[in-house]
C-alpha positions as YAML, in Angstrom:
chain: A
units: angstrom
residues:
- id: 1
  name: UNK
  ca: [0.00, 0.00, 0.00]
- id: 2
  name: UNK
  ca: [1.04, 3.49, -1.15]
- id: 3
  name: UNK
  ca: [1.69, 6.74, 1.71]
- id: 4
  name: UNK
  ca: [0.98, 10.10, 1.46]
- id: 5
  name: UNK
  ca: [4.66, 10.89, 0.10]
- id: 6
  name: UNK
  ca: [4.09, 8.75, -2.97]
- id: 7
  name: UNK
  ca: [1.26, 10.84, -4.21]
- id: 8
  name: UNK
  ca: [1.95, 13.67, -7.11]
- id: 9
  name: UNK
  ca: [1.57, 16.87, -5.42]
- id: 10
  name: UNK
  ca: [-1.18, 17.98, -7.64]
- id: 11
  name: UNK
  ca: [-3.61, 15.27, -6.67]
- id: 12
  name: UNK
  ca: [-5.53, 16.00, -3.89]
- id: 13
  name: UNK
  ca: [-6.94, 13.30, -1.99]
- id: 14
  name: UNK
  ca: [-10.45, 12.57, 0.23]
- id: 15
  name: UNK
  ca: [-11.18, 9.71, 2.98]
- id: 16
  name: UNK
  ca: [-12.85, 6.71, 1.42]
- id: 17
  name: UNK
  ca: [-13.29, 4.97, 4.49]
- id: 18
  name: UNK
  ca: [-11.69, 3.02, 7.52]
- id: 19
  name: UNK
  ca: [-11.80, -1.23, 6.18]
- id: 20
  name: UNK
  ca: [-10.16, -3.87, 7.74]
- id: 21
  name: UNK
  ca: [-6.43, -4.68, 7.26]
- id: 22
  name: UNK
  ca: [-7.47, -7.70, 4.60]
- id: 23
  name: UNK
  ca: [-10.31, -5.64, 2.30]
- id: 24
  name: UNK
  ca: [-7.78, -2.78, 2.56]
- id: 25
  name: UNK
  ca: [-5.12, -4.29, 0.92]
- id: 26
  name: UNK
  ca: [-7.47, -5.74, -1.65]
- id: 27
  name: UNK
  ca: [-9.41, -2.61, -1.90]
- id: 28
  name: UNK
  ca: [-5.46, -0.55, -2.49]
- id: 29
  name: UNK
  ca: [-4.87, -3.33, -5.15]
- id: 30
  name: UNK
  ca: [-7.78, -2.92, -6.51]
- id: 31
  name: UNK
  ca: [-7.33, 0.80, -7.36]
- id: 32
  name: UNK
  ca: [-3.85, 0.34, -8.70]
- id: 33
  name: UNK
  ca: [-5.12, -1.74, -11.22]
- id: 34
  name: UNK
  ca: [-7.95, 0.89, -11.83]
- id: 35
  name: UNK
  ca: [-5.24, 3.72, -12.05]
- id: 36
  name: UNK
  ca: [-6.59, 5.22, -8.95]
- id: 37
  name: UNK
  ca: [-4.38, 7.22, -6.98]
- id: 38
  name: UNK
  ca: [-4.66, 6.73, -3.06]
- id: 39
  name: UNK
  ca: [-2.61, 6.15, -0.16]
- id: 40
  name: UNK
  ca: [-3.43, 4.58, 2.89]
- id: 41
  name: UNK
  ca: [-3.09, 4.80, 7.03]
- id: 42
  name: UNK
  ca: [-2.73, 1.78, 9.09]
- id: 43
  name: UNK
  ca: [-1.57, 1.65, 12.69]
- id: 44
  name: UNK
  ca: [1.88, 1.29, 13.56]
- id: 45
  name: UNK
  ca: [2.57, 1.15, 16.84]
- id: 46
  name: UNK
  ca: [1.55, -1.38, 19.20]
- id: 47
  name: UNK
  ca: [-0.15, 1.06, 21.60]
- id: 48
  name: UNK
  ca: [-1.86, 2.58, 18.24]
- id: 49
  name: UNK
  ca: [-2.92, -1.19, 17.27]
- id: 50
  name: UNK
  ca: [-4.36, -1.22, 20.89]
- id: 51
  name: UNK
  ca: [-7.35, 1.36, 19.57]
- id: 52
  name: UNK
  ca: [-6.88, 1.78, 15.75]
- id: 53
  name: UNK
  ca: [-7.11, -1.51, 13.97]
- id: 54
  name: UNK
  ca: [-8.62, -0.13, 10.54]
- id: 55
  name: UNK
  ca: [-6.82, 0.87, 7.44]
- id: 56
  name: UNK
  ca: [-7.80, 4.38, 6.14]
- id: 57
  name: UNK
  ca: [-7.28, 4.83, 2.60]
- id: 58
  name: UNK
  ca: [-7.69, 8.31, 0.89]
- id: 59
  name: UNK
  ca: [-8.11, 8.40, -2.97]
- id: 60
  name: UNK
  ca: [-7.37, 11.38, -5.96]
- id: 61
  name: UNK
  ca: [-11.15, 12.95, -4.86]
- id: 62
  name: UNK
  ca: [-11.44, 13.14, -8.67]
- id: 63
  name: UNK
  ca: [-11.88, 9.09, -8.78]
- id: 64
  name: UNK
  ca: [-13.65, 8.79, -5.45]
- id: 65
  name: UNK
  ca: [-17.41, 7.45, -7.29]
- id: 66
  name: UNK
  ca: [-15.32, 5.10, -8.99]
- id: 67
  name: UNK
  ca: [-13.65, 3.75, -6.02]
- id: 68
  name: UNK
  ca: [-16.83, 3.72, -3.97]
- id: 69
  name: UNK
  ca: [-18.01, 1.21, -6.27]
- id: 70
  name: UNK
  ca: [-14.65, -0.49, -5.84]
- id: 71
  name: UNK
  ca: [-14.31, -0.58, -2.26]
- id: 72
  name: UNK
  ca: [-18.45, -1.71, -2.51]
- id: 73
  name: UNK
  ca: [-17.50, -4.98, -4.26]
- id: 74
  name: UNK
  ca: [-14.73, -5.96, -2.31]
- id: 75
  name: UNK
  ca: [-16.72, -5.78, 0.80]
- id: 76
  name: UNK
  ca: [-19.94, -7.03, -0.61]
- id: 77
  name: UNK
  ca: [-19.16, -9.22, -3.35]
- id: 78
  name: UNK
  ca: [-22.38, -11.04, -3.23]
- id: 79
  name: UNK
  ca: [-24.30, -7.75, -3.60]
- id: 80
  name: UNK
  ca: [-25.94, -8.68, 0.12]
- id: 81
  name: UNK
  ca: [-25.98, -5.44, 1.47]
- id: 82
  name: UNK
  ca: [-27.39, -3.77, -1.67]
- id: 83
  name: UNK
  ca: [-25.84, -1.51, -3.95]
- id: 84
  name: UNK
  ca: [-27.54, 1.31, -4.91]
- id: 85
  name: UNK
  ca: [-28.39, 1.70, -8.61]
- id: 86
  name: UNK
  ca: [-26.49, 4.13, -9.82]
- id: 87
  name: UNK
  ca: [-23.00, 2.32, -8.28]
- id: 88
  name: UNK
  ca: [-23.61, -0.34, -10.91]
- id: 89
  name: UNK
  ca: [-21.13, -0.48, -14.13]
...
């Protein structure tokens, strides 16, 4: 997973959520291969593990519909929770 340093300068980025450690690094993938910029928060420490156990990613806010629906089917790949109609391709 990309940080904040390895983002171009002119791309400014918004908070796509807070997703386990497992659908973040599928979610980050994910948006690589969809030429997404983002970058992406985990804990560090093991006093900051004690409280913070999600993975924040931030995408370009340009791209942030497109990783919505992204970060949608990698947490609901069965379509359980219900997608809303206009998040479908």
């Amino acid at each position: 997973m990309k940080r904040a340093w390895q983002i171009p300068d002119d791309v400014r980025t918004v908070h796509l959520g807070g997703f386990t450690p497992e659908h973040g690094v599928e979610i980050a993938s994910r948006l690589d291969e969809g030429g997404i910029a983002y970058w992406a928060k985990a804990p560090t420490g093991f006093f900051t593990r004690l409280w913070e156990r999600d993975v924040h990613l931030f995408v370009d806010r340009t791209k942030l519909d497109e990783a919505r629906v992204i970060a949608r089917r990698v947490i609901d790949p069965e379509g359980a929770l219900g997608m809303e109609p206009d998040d479908q391709p």
